[in-house]
N, C-alpha and C positions, 0 to 999 in steps of 0.2 A: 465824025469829029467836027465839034464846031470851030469856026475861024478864029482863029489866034490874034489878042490884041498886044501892042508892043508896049510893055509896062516900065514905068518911068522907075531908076534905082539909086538905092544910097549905096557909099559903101565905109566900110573899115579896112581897115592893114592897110599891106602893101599887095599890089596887084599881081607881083612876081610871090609871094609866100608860097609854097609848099604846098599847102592845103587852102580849099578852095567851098565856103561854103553857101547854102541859098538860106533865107530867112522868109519868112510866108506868113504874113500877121492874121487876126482873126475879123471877123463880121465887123462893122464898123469904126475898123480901126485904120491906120495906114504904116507904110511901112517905115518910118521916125520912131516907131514904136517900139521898135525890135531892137530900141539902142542897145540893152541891156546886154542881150547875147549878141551884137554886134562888136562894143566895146572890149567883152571879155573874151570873146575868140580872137579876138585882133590883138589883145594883150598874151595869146598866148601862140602866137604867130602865123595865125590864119587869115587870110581874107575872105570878107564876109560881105554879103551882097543883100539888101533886101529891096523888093517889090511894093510896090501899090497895087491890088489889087483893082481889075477893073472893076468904076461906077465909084473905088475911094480915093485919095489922096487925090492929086494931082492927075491919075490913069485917066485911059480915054472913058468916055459913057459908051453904051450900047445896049442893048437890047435885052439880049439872053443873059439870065444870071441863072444860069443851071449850075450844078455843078461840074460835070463833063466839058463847060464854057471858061470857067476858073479854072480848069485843071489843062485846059490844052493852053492856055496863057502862059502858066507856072512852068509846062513841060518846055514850051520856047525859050525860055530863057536857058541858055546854056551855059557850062561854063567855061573861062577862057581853054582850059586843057580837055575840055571834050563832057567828061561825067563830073558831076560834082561831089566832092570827098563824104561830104555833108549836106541835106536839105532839114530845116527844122520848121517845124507849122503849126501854129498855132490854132485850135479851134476850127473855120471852117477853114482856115490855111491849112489845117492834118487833113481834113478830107479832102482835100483838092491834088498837095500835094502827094497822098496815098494814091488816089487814081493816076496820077501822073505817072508815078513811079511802077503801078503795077502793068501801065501801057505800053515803058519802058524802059529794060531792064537795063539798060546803059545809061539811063537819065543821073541817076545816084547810085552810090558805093553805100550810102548808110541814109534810115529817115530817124529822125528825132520828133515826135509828137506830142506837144502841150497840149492837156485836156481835149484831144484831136473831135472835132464832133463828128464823129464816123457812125453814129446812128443815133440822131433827137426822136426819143419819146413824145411824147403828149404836151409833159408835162415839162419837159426841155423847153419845147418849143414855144409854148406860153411864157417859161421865164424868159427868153431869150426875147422874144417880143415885148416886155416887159420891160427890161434893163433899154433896149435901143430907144422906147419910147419914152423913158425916164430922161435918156441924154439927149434927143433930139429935144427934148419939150426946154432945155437950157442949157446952151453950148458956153456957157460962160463960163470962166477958170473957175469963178468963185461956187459955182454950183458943182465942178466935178473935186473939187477940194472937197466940200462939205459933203460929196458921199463916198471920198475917199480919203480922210487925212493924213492918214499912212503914207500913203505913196508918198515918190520924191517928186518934189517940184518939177521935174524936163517931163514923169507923167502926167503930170495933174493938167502943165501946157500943152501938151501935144495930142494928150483925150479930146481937151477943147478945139485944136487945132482941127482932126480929123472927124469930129462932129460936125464943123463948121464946111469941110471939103466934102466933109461921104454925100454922096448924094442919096437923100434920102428916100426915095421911089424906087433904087437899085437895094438897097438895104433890105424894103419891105419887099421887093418884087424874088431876090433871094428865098426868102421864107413861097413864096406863092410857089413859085417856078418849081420848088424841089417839095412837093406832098408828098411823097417816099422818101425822107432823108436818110439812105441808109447806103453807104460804100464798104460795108465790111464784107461783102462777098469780094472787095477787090485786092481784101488781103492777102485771101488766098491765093490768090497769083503772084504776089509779089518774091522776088526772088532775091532782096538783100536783108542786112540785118535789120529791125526793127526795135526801136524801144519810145516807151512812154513813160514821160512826166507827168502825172494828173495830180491835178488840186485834189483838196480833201473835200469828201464825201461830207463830211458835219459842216465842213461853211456851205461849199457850191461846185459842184464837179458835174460834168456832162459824159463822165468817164467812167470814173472809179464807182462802186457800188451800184450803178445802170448796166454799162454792157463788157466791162473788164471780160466776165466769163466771153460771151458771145466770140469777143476778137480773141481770146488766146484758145477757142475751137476750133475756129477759121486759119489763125495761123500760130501754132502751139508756142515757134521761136519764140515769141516777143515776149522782152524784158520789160519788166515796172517798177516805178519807183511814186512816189507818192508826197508832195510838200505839204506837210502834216500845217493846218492852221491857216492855207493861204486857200483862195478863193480861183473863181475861174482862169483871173490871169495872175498866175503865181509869179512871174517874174515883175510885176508890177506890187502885189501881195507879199511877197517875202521874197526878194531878189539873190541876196545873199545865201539861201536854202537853195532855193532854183539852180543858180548858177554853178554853184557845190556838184548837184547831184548831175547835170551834164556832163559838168569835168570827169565826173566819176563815170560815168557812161562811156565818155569817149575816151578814157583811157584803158 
């Protein structure tokens, strides 16, 4: 198990709430990002905790960006009452947090996984190197506006924001460090409930119509649901869809 780095946190609610969740953003992002499902758990009386991943945000640098090195990070954080009610992960935050949780089974009561990249194809992996190289080459608001205008203004600043903090040799060293990118054998061990939100397959999903089959072989339980029209980060893509379909998960 690699050495566990102490990852800096936001948070929502109140700290006494009832329910108690983790938030895990994806490749190049940090965890400002996760306001979305921050804001909306906390409106619904949860407290919500999100990370920087280490080499993004404000986290420490280091070395190893394997994934087994993300996921003993995510399993340190604990939460105040022991397991947490909820962990949700976005992209390579589902895969990090899925090994986390399949390492152990007291870490989370439930995972929630956005377009989880739990195994990049070829062809993943070129768009994925693709998109990070788009954004490192202009961290400027006005350049992630102009490839997203959709989004709401706190995304469009805080894309630019965590372009500007990722460090970009941890980003690319990500991609190097994991030539096998594939954690769905660590489904099968997991022993809580499981469900996915994946983008749609007609814009850009690293999910849905790639390896849906594979993960519901490996672990039959897990539930799907699917934000028809949005893109890799559907909560950014169509928030008010997103948001909907978690409520409806976690109820």
């Amino acid at each position: 198990m690699p050495t566990s780095l102490v990852l800096p946190r936001l948070e929502w609610g109140s700290a006494t709430a009832s329910r108690h969740a983790l938030l895990v953003h994806g490749l190049g992002s940090n965890g400002a990002l996760m306001w979305r499902y921050g804001t909306a758990l906390a409106d619904d009386g949860w407290h919500a905790v999100a990370v920087d991943l280490r080499g993004h945000g404000t986290a420490p640098r280091a070395l190893d960006y394997s994934i087994p090195a993300y996921a003993a990070d995510v399993a340190a954080v604990r939460a105040a009452t022991g397991a947490w009610d909820l962990v949700l992960g976005h992209s390579l935050g589902g895969a990090a947090t899925a090994v986390a949780a399949s390492d152990d089974p007291d870490w989370t009561r439930r995972l929630v996984l956005i377009d989880p990249a739990l195994h990049l194809l070829p062809a993943d992996r070129e768009a994925v190197t693709r998109s990070q190289e788009q954004t490192f080459a202009d961290t400027s608001v006005e350049a992630i506006r102009a490839a997203h205008p959709g989004w709401h203004p706190h995304d469009v600043e805080l894309k630019a924001q965590a372009a500007r903090q990722a460090s970009r040799w941890a980003v690319e060293q990500t991609g190097v460090q994991n030539p096998e990118w594939n954690v769905v054998d660590a489904l099968a061990r997991l022993r809580v409930p499981v469900h996915v939100i994946a983008s749609d397959p007609a814009v850009e999903s690293i999910y849905a119509g790639r390896i849906d089959a594979e993960v519901r072989a490996a672990l039959p339980t897990v539930t799907e649901a699917i934000v028809a029209g949005a893109g890799h980060s559907p909560h950014r893509d169509d928030p008010d869809q997103t948001i909907r379909l978690l409520r409806e998960a976690l109820a």
